[in-house]
C-alpha positions as CSV (number, residue, x, y, z in Angstrom):
1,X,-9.5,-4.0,-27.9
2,X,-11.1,-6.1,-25.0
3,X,-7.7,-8.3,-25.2
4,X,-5.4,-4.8,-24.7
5,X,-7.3,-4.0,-21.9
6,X,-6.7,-7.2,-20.1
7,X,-3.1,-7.4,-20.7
8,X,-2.6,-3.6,-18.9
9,X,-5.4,-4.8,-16.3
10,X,-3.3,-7.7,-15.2
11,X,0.5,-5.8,-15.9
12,X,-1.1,-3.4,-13.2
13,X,-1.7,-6.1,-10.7
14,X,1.6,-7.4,-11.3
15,X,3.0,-4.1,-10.4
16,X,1.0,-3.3,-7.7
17,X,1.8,-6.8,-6.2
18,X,5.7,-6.3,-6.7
19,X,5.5,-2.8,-5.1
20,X,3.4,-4.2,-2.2
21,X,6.5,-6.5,-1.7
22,X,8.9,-4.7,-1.7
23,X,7.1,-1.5,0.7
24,X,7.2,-5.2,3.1
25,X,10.6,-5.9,2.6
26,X,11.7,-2.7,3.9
27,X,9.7,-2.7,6.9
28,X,7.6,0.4,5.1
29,X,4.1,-1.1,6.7
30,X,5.8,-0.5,10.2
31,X,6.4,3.3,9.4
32,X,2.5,3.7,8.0
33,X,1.4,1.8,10.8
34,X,3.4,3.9,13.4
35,X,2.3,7.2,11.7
36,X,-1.7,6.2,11.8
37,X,-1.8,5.0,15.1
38,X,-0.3,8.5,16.3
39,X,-2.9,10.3,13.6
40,X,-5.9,8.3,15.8
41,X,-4.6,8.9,19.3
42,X,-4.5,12.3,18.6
43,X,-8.2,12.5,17.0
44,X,-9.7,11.1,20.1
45,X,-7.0,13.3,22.3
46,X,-4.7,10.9,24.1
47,X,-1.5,11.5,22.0
C-alpha cells in the first residue's frame, strides 16, 4: 500500500513539473504576471 502511494506521489510531481514547463514555454507566467500586477494596482488604487 505504502509502495502505491509513492508511485502516484512522485507520477504527480512529474506532471506538475511537465505542466509547469510547458505554462513556461508558452510565455503563460507573463499573462499571470500581467494580470496580478493590474489585480494589486487596483487594491491600493493607482490602476
Amino acid at each position: 500500500m505504502a509502495k502505491n502511494k509513492r508511485i502516484i506521489q512522485w507520477a504527480l510531481l512529474a506532471v506538475s513539473v511537465v505542466l509547469i514547463a510547458a505554462g513556461f514555454i508558452d510565455n503563460g507566467f507573463r499573462e499571470v504576471m500581467t494580470k496580478a500586477v493590474m489585480i494589486c494596482l487596483e487594491c491600493i488604487g493607482i490602476g
